[in-house]
N, C-alpha and C positions, 0 to 999 in steps of 0.2 A: 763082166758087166760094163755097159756100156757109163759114164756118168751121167750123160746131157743126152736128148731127147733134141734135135737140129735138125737147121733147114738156111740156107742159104738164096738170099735173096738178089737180084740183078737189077731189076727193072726199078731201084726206089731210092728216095735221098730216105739220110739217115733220122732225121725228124719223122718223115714218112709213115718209116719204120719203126720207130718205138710207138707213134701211133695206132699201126696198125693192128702192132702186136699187143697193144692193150684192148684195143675192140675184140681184139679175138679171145684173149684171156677172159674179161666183161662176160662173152658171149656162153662160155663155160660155166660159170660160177666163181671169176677169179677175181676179188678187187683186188687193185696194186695201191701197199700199205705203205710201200715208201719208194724212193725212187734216187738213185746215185752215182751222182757225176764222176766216176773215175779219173778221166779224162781232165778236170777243173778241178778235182780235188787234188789230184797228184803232185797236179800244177804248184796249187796253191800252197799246202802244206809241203813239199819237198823240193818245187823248183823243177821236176821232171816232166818231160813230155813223154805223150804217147797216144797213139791212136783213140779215136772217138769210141767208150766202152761205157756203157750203162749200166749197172743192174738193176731189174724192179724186182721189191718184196713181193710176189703174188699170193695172196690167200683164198682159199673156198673155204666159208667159213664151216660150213657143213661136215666137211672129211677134216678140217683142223679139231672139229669138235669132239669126231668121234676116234681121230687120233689121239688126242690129250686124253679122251676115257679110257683108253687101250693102256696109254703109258704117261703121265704126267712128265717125266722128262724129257718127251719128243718132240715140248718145243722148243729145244735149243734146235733141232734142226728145219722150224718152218719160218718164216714162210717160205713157200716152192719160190727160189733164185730163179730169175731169166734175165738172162743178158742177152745185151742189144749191142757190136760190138763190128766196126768197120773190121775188114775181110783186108788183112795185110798181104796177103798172097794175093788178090786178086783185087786191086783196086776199082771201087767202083762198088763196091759188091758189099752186101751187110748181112752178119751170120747172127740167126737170134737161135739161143740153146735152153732149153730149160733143165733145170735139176732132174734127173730120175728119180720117181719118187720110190723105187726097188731099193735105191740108198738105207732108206728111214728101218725095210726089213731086215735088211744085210746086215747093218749098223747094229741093228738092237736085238737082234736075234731073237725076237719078237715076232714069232706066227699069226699072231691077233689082228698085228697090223698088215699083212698082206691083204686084206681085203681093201681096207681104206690105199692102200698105195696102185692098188690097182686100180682103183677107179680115178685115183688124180693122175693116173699114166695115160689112163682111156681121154680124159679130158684135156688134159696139156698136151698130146699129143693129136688132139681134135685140133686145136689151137695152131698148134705150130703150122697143120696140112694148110687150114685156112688161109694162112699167108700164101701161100701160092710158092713156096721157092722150090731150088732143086737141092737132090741130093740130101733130103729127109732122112737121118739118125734113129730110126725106134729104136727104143730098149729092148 
């Protein structure tokens, strides 16, 4: 199984691109509940560099809902992780991946929740196409 649900973008600066990728999350049912400068915190607290890497918390409050009815402890695994993270191979280039959410059933061995993980795979994966990049990941 795949982790991340990806797509690799050419045509955009890296602001652009977290941008984008939140109109497209928005567009699904996703707000982003927090949002983290890797990149600047790294910095900060340890002195290390490294490439420009994001992650936002994305939630649909709808399937977090009916995920926490299924299992009260699945939400140590939400919100749906996407990262926004400059393309070290290929300068230029920004790779945005989100979580598989087949994780949440693999993880908890939990049948109840394959419904709700499939529908935030159907949408986060609406998401990702809308960005336009190449080289899309489905799960």
């Amino acid at each position: 199984m795949n982790i991340a649900l990806s797509t690799t973008l050419t045509d955009t600066d890296f602001a652009d691109a977290i941008d984008s990728t939140k109109r497209a999350l928005s567009e699904q049912g996703f707000g982003v509940l927090t949002e983290i400068d890797m990149q600047a915190t790294l910095k900060a607290k340890l002195g290390e560099d490294m490439e420009r890497y994001s992650i936002l918390g994305a939630c649909n409050p709808g399937l977090a809902h009916r995920a926490v009815g299924v299992m009260k402890q699945i939400g140590l695994l939400l919100p749906c992780n996407v990262i926004v993270r400059d393309d070290t191979a290929a300068p230029g280039s920004v790779i945005v991946e989100a979580m598989n959410p087949a994780i949440m059933v693999e993880v908890t061995g939990e049948p109840e929740l394959a419904s709700v993980a499939a529908e935030a795979t159907t949408k986060l994966e609406a998401a990702i196409a809308a960005l336009g990049g190449r080289g899309s990941n489905p799960a």
